[in-house]
N, C-alpha and C positions, 0 to 999 in steps of 0.2 A: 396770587401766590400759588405756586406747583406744588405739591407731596410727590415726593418719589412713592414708585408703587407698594416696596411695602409698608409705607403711612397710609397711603390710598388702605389698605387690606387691612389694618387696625380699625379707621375711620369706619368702614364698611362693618367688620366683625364690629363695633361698637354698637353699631345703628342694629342690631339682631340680622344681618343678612348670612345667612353662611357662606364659611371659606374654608378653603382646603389647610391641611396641617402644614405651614408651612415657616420657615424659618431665615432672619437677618443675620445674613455673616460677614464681616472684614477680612476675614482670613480664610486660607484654605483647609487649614485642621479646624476649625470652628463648622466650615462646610460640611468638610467627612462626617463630624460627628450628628450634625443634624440629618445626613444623609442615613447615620447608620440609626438612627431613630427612629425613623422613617421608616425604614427598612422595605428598599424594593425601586425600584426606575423615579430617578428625580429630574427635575427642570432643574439648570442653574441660569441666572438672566442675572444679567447686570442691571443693575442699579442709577440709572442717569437721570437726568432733568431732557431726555430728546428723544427721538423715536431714530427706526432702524438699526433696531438691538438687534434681531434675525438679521440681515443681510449684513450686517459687521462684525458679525459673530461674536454678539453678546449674551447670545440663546445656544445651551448646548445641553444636550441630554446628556444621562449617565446612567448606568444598570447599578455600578456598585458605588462604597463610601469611595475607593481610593478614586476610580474615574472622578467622581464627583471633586475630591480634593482637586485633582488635576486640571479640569476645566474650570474652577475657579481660580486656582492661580493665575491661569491665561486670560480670565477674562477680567480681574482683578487689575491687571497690567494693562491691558487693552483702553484707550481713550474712545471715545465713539463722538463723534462732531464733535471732538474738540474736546469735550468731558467727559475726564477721568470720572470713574465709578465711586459711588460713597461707599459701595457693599456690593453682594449678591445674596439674592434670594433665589433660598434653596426650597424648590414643590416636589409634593408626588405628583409624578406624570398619571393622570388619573384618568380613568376607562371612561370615555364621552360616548355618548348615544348623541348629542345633537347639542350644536351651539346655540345661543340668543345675541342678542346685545337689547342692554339697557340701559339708558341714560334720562338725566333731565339735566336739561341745560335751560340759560337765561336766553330768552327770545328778545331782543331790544325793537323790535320790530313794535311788537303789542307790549312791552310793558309787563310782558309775564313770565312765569314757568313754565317750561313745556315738556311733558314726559315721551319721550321715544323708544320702542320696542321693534324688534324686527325679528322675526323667526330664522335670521339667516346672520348669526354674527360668527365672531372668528376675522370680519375683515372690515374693511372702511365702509360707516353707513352712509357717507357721501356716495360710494361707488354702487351699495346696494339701490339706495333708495334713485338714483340716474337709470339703474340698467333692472332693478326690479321696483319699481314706487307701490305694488300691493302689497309686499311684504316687509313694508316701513308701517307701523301705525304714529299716531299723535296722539298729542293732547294738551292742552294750556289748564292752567290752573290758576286757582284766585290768589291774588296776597295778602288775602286776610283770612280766609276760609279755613276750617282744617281738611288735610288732604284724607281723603278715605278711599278703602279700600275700591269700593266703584269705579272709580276715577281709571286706576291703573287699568281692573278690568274690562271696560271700555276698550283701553287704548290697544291692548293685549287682545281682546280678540278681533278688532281688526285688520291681526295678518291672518287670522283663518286658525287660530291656536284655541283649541276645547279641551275638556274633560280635565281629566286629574292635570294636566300640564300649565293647564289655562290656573287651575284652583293653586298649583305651588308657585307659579310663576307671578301671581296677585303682589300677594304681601312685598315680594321681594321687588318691587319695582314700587308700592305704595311706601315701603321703607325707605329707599331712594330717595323720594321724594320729599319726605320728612328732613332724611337728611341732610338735602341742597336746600331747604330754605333755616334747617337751625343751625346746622352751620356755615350760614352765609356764602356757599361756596355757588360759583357761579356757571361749573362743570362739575356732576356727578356721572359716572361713567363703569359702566362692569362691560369689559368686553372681550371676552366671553363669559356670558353667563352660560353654566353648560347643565343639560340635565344626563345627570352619568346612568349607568344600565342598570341602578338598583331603583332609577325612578326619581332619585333625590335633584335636589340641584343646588349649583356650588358654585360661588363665583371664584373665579382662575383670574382675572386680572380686574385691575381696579383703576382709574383716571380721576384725581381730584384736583380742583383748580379751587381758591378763595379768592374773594373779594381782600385786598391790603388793606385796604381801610376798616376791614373789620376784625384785625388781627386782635387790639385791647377785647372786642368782643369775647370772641373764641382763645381767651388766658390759657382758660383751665383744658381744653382740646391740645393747643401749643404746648402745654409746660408736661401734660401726656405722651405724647411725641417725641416730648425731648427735642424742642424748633426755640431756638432762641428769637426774641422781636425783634432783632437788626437784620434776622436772616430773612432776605427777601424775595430768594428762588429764582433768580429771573429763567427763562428757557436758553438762555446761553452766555459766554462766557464775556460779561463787558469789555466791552474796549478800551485804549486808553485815554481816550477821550471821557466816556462816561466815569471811567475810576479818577479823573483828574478832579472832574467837576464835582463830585459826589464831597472830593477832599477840601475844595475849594468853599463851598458849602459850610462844613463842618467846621471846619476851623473860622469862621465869625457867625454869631448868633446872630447877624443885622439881616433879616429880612430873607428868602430864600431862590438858591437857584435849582435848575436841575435841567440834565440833559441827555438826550438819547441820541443814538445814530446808526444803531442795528437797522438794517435795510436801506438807508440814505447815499446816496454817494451822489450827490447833485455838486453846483460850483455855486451855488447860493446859497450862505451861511445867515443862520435864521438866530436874532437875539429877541427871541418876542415873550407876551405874557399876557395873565387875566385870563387862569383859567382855563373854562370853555372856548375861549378867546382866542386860546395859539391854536388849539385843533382847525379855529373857523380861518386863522389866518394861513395855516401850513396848506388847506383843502383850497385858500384862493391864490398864493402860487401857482400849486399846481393845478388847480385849472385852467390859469392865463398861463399854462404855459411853462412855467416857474422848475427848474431841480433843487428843490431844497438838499442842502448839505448834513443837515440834523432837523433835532426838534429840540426846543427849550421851553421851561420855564422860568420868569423872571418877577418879583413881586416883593412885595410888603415891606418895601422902603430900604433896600440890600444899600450897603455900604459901596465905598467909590471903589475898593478895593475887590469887592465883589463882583461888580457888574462888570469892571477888566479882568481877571479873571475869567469869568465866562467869556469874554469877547474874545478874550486872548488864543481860549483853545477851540471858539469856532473856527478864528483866521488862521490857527496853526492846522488846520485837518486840510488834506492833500486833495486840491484843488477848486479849493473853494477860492471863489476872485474877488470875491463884493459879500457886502454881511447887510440883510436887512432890520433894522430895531425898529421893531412894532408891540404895542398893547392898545387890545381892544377899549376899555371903557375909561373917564376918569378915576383913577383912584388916587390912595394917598400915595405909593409911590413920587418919589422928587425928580421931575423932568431933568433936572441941573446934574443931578446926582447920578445917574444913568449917562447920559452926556458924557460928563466928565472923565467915567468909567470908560466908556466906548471909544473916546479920545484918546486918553492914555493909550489904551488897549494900540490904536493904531499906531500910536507914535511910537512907542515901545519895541512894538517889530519892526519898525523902519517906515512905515505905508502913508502913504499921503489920506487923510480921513475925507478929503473932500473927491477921492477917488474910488477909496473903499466902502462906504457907507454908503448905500444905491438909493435908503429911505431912514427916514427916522420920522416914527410917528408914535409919541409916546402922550397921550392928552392926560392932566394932572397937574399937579399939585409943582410951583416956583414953575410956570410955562417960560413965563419971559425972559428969568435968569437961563431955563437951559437953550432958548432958539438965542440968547447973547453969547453962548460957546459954542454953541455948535456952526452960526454965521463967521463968528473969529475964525473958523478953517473952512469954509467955504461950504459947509455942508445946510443942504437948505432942511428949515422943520416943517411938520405937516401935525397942524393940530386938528382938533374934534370936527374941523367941515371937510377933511377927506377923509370920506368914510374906508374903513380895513377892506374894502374891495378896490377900492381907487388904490390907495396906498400898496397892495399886495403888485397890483398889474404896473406902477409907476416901478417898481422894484426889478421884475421883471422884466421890463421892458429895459433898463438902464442895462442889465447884463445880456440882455440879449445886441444891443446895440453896440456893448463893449465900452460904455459909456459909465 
């Protein structure tokens, strides 16, 4: 789950980090007025869930309120990939003596936390740490441990940072850190952290990502926010595909589906499940080979109605030719039941099943009734002795032959 930045800048002023006085507006006279509070050169930034605010002119300075009112109307109106603004946030443009950047993000590599500092933020630390790697530091951290102030400073003077900058710039990245593991979030991010010319230092922008599954967790952070629990942040604007399923979903309690396709545009439409399961079967398409059309999940025993449903709007998505039905392990899942689903599905649009379904390998619970439906249209089953690597390249291979 994403925070627009000024949740990130709550989050952060929560955790004791400083921030600059700055103010959430919907309107352009709600702007002015926090402009004239302010009183003096502001930032106005738009408010989105995606980056390339500067280059689309989401980012626009202002000397007075009225400037200030004006470019937020404009930027107010202004969509940026695709989404419309929630707000702008109005800053004092504030007097920097020198950027940082500092984050701690989830390393899946190790299993840990890792805190990152660079003496050179203001820009991408992928670009820093490529084209300068001494002025990146690290550091991983335990997940049990409590994080101490050490830790940070370690990581902090490994780009060459001492004296009084090294001592203010400590706590503020040891805070950090505290707050990416209490509030489950899996990106903590200030970038720029700046120390301005009286010495101080202030964080100017904020990047926070959670973990969804730990939304019950973090209630009382959410209902602070003002974040409802259905609202799920994605980074861009779903499709009609994913808004279909979502609905398809919700209107029966039997069992669940769900489905993506931001990034996909393959001609093999994927009805799979179990989990860790679909990631290992979506990764052995495309290994052998494979363009997946989407990604699914399918499980906990969905209704007939369900599982066509999801079939229905892989085969409706534009140019997919063949749909594979795979789950990795037994479960309770009903083999018949799924079948049945996937049939309709085909028949319904018109499609012959024993042409469109390239595999079907669902090992579970009634095997026999569903390889008795799915043989009635010609479509062969693949129970538990071929394994989701065989079963993925058999799929594959039927659309690569055109078969």
């Amino acid at each position: 789950m994403r925070f627009y930045e000024y949740e990130s800048r709550r989050i952060v002023e929560r955790a004791g980090i400083p921030v600059t006085r700055y103010g959430f507006c919907t309107t352009a006279e709600a702007a002015r007025e926090v402009a004239a509070e302010i009183g003096g050169p502001v930032v106005i930034k738009s408010q989105v869930l995606t980056g390339g605010r500067m280059k689309a002119g989401g980012v626009k300075f202002a000397d007075t309120p009225e400037e200030a009112a004006e470019h937020a109307a404009a930027i107010l109106d202004l969509a940026i990939n695709g989404h419309a603004p929630r707000g702008v946030l109005v800053d004092p443009k504030a007097e920097v003596a020198q950027e940082y950047y500092a984050s701690v993000i989830w390393d899946g590599t190790v299993k840990r936390p890792m805190m990152l500092f660079s003496d050179m933020g203001g820009i991408d630390i992928e670009e820093v740490a490529a084209s300068h790697p001494d002025h990146v530091g690290r550091g991983h951290l335990s997940n049990l441990l409590p994080v101490s102030d050490f830790h940070a400073k370690q990581v902090i003077a490994r780009t060459g940072v001492t004296g009084s900058e090294l001592t203010r710039a400590t706590p503020i990245l040891a805070r950090l850190a505290r707050l990416m593991r209490d509030c489950d979030m899996t990106l903590a991010e200030i970038n720029p952290l700046a120390r301005l010319d009286d010495g101080s230092f202030v964080a100017l922008d904020a990047h926070m990502e959670m973990e969804n599954e730990a939304k019950p967790r973090q209630k009382e952070l959410l209902e602070e926010l003002g974040i409802e629990a259905q609202d799920t942040r994605e980074p861009y604007e779903p499709s009609d595909f994913e808004r279909n399923v979502k609905a398809i979903d919700a209107a029966d309690h039997r069992g669940v589906i769900q489905g993506k396709d931001h990034g996909f545009s393959g001609n093999l439409g994927l009805v799979i499940g179990a989990g860790g399961g679909s990631l290992t079967l979506t990764d052995a398409v495309r290994s052998q080979g494979g363009k997946p059309a989407n990604y699914t999940e399918i499980g906990g025993n969905p209704s007939v109605a369900k599982a066509c449903g999801l079939a229905k709007e892989v085969l409706r998505k534009d140019g997919v030719e063949k749909i594979a039905v795979m789950m990795s392990i037994v479960s309770n899942t009903r083999v018949d039941i799924v079948a049945r689903g996937v049939i309709k599905a085909c028949l319904e649009l018109g499609r012959d099943p024993a042409e469109t379904i390239a595999v079907f390998r669902i090992p579970g619970a009634w095997e026999e009734e569903g390889e008795k439906i799915l043989r009635r249209y010609g479509v062969e089953y693949c129970d538990r002795s071929v394994s989701m690597w065989d079963a993925a390249g058999r799929a594959v291979a039927k659309i690569q032959e055109g078969t």
